[in-house]
C-alpha positions as CSV (number, residue, x, y, z in Angstrom):
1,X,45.0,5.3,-30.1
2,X,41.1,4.0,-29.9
3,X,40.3,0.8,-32.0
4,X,37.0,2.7,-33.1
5,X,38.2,5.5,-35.3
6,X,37.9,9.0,-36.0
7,X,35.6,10.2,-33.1
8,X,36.6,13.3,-32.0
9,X,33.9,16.4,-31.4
10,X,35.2,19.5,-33.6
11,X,36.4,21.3,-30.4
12,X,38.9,24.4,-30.1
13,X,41.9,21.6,-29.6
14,X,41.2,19.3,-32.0
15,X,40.7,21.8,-34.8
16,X,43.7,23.8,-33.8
17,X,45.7,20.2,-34.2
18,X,44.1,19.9,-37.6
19,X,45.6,23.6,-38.6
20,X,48.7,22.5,-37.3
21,X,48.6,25.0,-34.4
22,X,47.1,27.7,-37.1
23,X,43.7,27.6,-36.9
24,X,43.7,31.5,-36.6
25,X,44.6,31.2,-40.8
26,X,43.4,28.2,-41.3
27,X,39.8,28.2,-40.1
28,X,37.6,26.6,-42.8
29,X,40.3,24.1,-43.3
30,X,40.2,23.0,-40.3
31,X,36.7,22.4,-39.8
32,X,36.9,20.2,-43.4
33,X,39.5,18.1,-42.6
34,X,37.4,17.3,-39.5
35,X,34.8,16.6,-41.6
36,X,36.5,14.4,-44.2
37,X,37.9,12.3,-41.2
38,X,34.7,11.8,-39.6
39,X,33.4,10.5,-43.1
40,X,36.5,8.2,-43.9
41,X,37.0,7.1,-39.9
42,X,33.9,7.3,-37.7
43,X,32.2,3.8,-37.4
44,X,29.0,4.9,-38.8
45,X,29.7,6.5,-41.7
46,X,28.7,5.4,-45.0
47,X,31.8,6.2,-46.6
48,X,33.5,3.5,-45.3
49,X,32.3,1.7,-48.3
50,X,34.6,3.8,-50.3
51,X,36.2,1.9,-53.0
52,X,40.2,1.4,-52.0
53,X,42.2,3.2,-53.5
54,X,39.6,6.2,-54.4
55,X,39.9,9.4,-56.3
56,X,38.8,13.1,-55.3
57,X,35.6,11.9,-58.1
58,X,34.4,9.5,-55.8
59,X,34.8,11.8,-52.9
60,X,32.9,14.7,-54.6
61,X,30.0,12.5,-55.3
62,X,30.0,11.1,-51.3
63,X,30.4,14.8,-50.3
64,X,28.1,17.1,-52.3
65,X,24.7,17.1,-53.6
66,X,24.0,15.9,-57.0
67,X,23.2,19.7,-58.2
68,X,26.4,20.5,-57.0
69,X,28.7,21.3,-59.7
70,X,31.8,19.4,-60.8
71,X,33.5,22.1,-62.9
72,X,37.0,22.7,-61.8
73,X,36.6,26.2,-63.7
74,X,33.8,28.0,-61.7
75,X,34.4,30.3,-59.4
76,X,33.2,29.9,-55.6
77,X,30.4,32.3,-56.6
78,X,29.7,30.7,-59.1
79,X,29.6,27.2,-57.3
80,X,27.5,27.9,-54.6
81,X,25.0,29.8,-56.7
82,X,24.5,26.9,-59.3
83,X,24.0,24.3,-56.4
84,X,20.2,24.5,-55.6
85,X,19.9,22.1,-53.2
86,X,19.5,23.8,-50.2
87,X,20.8,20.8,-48.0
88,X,24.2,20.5,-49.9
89,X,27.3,20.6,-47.9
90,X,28.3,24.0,-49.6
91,X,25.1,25.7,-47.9
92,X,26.1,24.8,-44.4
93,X,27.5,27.4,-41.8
94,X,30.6,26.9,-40.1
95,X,28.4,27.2,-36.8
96,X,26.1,24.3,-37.4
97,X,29.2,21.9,-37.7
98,X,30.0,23.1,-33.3
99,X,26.9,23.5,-32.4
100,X,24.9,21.2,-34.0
101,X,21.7,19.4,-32.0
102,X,22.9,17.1,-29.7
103,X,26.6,18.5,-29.2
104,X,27.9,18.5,-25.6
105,X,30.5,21.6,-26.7
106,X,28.9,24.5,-24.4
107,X,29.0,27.6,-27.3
108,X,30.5,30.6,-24.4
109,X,33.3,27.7,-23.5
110,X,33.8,26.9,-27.1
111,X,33.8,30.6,-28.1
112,X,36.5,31.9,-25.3
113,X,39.0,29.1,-25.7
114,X,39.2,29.8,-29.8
115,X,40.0,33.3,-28.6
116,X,42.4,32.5,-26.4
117,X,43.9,29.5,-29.0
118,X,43.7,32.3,-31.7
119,X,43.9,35.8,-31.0
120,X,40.7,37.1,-32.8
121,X,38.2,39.5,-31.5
122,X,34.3,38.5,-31.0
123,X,33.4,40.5,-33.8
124,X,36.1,38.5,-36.2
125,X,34.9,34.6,-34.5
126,X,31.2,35.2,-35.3
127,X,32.4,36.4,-38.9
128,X,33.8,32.8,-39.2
129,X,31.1,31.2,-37.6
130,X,29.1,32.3,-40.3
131,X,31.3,31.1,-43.1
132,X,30.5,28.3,-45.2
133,X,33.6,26.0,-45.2
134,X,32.4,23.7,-48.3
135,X,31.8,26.8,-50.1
136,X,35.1,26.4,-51.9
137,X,36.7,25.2,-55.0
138,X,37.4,21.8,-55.8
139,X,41.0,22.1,-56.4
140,X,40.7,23.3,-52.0
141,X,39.2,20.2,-51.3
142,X,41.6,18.2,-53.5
143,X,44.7,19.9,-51.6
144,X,42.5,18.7,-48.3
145,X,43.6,15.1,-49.7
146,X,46.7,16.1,-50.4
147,X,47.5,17.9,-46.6
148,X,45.6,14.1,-44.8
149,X,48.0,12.2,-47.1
150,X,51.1,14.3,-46.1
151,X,49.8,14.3,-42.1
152,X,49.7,10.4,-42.4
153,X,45.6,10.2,-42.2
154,X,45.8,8.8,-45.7
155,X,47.9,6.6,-48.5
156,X,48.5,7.8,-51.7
157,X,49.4,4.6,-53.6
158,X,49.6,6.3,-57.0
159,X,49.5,10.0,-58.1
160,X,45.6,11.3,-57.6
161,X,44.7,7.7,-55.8
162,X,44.0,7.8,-51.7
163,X,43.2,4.9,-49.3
164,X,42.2,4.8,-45.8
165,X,44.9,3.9,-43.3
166,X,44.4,0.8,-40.4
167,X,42.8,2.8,-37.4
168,X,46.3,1.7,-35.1
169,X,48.5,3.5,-38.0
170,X,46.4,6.9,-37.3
171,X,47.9,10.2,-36.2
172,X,47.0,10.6,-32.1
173,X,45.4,13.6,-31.1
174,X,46.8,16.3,-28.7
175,X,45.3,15.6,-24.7
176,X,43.3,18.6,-24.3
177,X,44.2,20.7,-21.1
178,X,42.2,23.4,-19.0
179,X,42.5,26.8,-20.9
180,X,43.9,27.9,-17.7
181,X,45.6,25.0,-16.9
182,X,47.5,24.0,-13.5
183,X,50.9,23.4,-14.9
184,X,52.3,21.1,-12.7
185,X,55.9,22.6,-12.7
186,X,58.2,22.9,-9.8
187,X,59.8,25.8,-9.0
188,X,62.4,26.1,-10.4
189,X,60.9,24.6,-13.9
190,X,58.3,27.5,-14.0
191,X,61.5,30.2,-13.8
192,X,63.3,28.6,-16.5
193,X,60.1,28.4,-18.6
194,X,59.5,32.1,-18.3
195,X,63.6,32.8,-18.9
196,X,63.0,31.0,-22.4
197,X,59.7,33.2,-23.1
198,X,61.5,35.9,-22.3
199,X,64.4,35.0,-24.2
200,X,62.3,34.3,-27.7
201,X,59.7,37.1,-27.0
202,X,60.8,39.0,-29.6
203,X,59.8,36.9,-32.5
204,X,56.3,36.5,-31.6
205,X,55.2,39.8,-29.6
206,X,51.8,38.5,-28.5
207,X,54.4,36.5,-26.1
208,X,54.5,39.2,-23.7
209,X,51.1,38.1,-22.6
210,X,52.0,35.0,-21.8
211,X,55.3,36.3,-20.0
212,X,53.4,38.8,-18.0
213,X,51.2,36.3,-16.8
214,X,54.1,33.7,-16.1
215,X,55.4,36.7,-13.9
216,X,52.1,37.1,-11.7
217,X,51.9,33.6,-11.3
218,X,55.8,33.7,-10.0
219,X,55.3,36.5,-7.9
220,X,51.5,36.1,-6.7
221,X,51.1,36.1,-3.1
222,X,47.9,34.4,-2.8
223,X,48.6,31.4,-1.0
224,X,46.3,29.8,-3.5
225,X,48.5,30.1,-6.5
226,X,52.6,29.3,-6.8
227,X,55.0,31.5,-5.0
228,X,58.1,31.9,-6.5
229,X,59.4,35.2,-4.8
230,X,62.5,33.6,-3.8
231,X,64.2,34.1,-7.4
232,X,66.8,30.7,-7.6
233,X,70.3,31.7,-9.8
234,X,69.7,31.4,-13.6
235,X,72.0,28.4,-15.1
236,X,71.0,28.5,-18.1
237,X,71.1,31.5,-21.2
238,X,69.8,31.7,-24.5
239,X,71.8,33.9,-26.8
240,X,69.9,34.9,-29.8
241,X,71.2,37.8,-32.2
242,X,68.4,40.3,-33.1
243,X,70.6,42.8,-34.5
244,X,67.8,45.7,-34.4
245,X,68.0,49.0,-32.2
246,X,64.2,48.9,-29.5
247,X,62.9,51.9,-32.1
248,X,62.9,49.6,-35.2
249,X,62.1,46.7,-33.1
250,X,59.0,48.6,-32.4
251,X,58.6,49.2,-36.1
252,X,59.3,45.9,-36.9
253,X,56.1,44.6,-34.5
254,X,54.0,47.1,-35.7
255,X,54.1,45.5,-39.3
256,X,54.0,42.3,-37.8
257,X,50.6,43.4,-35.7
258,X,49.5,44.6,-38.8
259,X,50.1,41.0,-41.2
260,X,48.8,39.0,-38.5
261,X,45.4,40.9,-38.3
262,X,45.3,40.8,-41.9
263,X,45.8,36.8,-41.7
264,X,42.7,36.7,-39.5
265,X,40.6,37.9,-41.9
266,X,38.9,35.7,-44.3
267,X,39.1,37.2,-47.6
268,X,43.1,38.3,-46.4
269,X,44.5,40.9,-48.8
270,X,47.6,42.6,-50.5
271,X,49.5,45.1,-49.1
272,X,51.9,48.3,-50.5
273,X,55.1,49.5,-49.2
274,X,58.3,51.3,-49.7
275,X,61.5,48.9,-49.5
276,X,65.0,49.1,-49.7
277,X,66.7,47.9,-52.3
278,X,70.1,47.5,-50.6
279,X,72.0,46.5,-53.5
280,X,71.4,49.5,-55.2
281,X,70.3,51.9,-52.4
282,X,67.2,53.1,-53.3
283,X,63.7,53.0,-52.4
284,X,61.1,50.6,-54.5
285,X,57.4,50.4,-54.1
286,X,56.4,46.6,-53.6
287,X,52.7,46.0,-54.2
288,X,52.5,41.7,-53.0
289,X,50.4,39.2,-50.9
290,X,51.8,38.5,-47.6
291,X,51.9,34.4,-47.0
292,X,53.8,33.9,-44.1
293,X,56.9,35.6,-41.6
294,X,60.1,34.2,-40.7
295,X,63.1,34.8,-37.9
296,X,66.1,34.4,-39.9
297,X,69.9,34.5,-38.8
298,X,69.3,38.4,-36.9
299,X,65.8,39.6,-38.3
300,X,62.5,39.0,-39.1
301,X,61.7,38.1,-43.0
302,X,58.0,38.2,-44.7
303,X,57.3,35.7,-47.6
304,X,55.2,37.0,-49.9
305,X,54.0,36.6,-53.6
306,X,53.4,39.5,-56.1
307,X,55.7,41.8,-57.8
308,X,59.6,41.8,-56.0
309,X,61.6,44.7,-56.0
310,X,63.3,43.6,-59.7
311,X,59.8,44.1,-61.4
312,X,59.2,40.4,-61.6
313,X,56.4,38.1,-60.8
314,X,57.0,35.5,-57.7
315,X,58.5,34.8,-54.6
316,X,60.4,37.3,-52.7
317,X,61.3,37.5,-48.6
318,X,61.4,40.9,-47.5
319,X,63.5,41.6,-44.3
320,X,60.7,43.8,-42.3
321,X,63.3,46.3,-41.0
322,X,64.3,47.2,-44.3
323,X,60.7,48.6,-45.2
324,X,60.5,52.5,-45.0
325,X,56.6,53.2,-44.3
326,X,55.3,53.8,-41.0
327,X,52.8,51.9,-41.6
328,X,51.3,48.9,-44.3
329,X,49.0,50.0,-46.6
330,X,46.5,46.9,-47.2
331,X,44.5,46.8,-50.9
332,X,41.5,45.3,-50.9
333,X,41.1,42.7,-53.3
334,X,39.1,45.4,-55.7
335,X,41.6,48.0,-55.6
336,X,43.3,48.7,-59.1
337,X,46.4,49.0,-57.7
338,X,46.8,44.7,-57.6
339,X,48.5,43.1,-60.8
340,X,46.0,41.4,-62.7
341,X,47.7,37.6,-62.1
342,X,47.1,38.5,-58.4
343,X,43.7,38.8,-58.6
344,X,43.6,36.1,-61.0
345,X,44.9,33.8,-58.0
346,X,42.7,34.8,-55.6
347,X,39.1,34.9,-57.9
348,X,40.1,30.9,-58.5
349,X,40.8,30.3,-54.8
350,X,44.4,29.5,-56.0
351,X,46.5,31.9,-53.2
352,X,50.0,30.8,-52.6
353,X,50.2,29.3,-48.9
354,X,52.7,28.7,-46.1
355,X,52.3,24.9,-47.3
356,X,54.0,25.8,-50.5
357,X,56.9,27.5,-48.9
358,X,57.7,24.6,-46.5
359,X,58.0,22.0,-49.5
360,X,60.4,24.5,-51.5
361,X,62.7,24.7,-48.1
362,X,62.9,21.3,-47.7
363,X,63.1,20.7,-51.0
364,X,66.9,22.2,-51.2
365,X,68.8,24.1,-48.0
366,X,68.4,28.0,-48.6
367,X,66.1,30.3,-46.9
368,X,65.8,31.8,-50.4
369,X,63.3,29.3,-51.4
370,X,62.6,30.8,-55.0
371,X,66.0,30.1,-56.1
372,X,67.3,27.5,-58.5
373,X,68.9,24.8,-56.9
374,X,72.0,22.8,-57.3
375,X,74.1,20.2,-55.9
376,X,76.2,20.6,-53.1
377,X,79.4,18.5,-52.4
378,X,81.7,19.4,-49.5
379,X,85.0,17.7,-48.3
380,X,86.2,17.8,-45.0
381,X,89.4,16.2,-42.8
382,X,88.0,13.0,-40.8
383,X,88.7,14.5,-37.4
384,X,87.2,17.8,-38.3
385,X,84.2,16.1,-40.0
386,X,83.6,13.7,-36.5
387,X,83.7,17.0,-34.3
388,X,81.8,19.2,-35.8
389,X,79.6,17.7,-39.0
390,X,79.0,14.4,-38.5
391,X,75.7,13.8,-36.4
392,X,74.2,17.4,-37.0
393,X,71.4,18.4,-38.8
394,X,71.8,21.4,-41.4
395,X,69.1,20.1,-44.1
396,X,67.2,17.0,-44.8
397,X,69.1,16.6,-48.0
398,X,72.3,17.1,-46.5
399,X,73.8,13.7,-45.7
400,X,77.4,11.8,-45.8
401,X,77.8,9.8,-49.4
402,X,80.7,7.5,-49.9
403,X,83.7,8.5,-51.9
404,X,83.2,5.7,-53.9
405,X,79.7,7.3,-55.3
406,X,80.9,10.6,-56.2
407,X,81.8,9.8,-59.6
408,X,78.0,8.0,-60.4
409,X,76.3,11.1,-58.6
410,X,78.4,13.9,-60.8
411,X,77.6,12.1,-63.6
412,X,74.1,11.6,-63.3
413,X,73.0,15.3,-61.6
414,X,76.0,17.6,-63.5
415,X,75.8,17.8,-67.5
416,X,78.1,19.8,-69.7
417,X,81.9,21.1,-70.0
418,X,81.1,21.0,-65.6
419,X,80.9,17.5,-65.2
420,X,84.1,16.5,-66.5
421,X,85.7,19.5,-64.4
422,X,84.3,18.0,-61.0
423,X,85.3,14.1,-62.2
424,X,89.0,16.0,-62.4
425,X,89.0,17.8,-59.0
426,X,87.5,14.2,-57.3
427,X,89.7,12.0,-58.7
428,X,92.5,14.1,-57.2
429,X,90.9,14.1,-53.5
430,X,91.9,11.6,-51.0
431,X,89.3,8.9,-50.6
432,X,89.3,8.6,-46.6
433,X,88.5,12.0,-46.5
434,X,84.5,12.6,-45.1
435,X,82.1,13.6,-48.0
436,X,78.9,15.2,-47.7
437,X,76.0,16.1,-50.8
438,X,73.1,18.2,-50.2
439,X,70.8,20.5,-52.4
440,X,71.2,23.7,-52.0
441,X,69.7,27.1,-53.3
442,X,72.4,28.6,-55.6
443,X,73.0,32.5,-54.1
444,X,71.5,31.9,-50.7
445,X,73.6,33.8,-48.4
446,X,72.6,32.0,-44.9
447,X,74.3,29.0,-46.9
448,X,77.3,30.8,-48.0
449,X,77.7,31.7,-44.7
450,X,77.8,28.6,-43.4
451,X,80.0,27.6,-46.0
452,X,82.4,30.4,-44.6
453,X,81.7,29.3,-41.4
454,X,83.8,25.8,-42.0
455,X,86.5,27.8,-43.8
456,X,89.4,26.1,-43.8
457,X,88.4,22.7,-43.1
458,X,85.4,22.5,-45.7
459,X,86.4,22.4,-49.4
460,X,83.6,23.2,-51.2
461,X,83.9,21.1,-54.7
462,X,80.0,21.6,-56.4
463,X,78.7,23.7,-57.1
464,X,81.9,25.0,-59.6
465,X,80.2,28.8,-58.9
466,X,80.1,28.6,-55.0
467,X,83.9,26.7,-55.8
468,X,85.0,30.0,-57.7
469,X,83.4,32.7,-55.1
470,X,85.2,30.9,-52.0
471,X,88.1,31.0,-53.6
472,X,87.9,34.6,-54.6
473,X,87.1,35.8,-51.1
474,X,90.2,33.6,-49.6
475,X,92.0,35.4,-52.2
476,X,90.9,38.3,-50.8
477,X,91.3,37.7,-47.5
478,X,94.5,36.9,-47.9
479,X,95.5,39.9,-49.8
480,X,94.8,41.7,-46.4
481,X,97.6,39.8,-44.5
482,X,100.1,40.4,-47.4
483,X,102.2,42.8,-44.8
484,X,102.3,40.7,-42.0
């Protein structure tokens, strides 16, 4: 790390760092946080006079114009329009951030590598170019704070309070490599990289590109580039389930084409769609915003906010192979169609993000992030436990706890008729047995099914629910082998 700070030029590496390899969707953020670091890190900036600890206060008046507004009600509209000093922060254009006067970045190099980084068209870069980042609401720039503090660029000594960090406890920036970089791989190296591609291809298609490519390169005769035409014996395999026939796997892309290209757009947008509602088998329409997609134990699952298939308003993950249209039907933000606390969220800037989704997963294990959560305790044999539990990572809350803390941790996280229930079955357990806690997200089947999947050898003990449906379904289970 340099001993002089936060002197980086805003090029296509550095802000795709920033986004956390998302700059694609997270564009204007981006180019802030770049901004904010070069005004709490870079040698000659005045901010380094910043009182420590600060508050977002004191960085709204370093960062805005004095006609700028400080209301945390208005509206961007209405932000920018009440700010009439033409040199205020909110007025500048992406664009004159990269290419201001004096920048070494060469725009047609800049340009192509953000392509390349992101995906969008020329047409869909320039839009972006001409976006105002600072044009936002406060509560963005607040969340700015939040995301440096959370990245390890800041210290958050008290709830709403920031200081800077020593410039040796920094994050270190990516080295930035050749868009069409020489890899430096043997052989053998550059066939196992393009067996993984094509191993994991399906969960981002836009892979293909890169596997294609891989496969000239392999096969290329040009005695300029790496031949590879002797094919060496594959040693290693990647088994992933993706339990879809090619037809719906097609289907299933086409949707995902169709989210991405609406994430690339600035003002983004709801869609509608028919879904199954397995449960009760029949169709439901979903009107929701999309956030974010996930492969999940055999499919592909889309995270999105609005109204779920029960009527309600929230969370929901939608497998992508259970919706029955041909084709997304994306609302703008004017339609009708849009429940009213939808729009809501988007006119105050306040649109649920992949962020929020990563703190509720590891917040409690459950891919069903939306669900309550409880407390998980598991028993298993030593031996078992040493093979096949201990030294594996499931969940950052799951973690071995002493017998001997049980009792203290029922009491203080269980209340009611349920605590005294658990006290009971613990007291009864042997106490060299291995014990493990965790929070979990009560009905989540990927953790059922792993649950099941340590059947016999885990006893589940909390919660008394998950308790009761094991033992049903062993009931069960057994009732099949009552002839035998």
């Amino acid at each position: 790390m340099v001993d002089v700070g936060f002197v980086y030029p805003p090029s296509p590496h550095i802000l795709q760092w920033l986004a956390a390899g998302q700059l694609a969707n997270r564009f204007a953020r981006s180019l802030r946080l770049w901004v904010l670091l070069q005004r709490f890190y870079h040698p000659d900036s005045r901010w380094l006079s910043l009182p420590q600890p600060f508050s977002y206060s004191e960085v709204r008046s370093h960062l805005f114009a004095p006609t700028h507004p400080q209301s945390n009600q208005l509206s961007v509209e209405e932000l920018v329009a009440a700010c009439h000093d033409s040199g205020c922060i909110c007025h500048q254009p992406f664009r004159d951030w990269i290419f201001a006067p004096g920048s070494l970045q060469e725009e047609s190099v800049w340009r192509q590598i953000v392509m390349q980084l992101t995906g969008l068209s020329e047409d869909e870069l320039e839009q972006k170019l001409q976006e105002r980042p600072f044009a936002t609401v406060h509560r963005s720039i607040r969340d700015d704070l939040k995301y440096l503090q959370q990245m390890g660029w800041l210290k958050s000594p008290s709830s709403g309070k920031y200081q800077l960090c020593s410039i040796r406890e920094l994050p270190t920036p990516p080295i930035e490599v050749n868009p069409q970089p020489d890899l430096g791989l043997s052989k053998a190296q550059v066939w196992e990289l393009l067996r993984v591609l094509e191993s994991v291809a399906f969960v981002q298609p836009n892979l293909n590109l890169v596997v294609e490519s891989l496969w000239e390169q392999a096969t290329n005769d040009s005695p300029t580039t790496l031949k590879l035409n002797q094919e060496p014996t594959q040693r290693i395999f990647i088994h992933l389930d993706y339990i879809l026939t090619e037809e719906m796997q097609e289907q299933v892309d086409t949707y995902q084409e169709q989210l991405e290209s609406l994430w690339r757009r600035h003002e983004g947008g709801t869609i509608r769609f028919n879904y199954w509602l397995v449960t009760q088998e029949r169709l439901v329409e979903i009107i929701t915003y999309p956030v974010c997609l996930h492969y999940m134990r055999r499919a592909k699952y889309l995270s999105a906010y609005g109204i779920d298939p029960h009527g309600n308003f929230g969370w929901h993950n939608y497998r992508l192979d259970r919706i029955a249209v041909k084709s997304l039907q994306i609302l703008a933000w004017g339609d009708p169609l849009i429940p009213k606390p939808l729009k809501d969220l988007w006119r105050t800037g306040n649109l649920p993000t992949p962020d929020e989704i990563q703190a509720e997963l590891d917040e409690a294990w459950g891919f069903n992030f939306y669900y309550p959560k409880g407390l998980l305790i598991v028993r298993f044999p030593p031996q078992f436990a040493r093979w096949y539990v201990d030294d594996t990572v499931r969940h950052p809350t799951f973690e071995p706890i002493a017998y001997q803390q049980l009792l203290q941790l029922i009491r203080q996280q269980v209340k009611g008729s349920q605590q005294q229930q658990l006290l009971s079955i613990i007291q009864q357990r042997p106490t060299t047995d291995a014990y493990y806690k965790a929070w979990i997200r009560l009905g989540d089947i990927n953790v059922l099914m792993r649950l099941r999947d340590w059947r016999p050898n885990g006893e589940v003990i909390a919660p008394l629910s998950v308790r009761q449906k094991l033992l049903d379904e062993a009931l069960q289970e057994v009732s099949h082998y009552q002839d035998f």
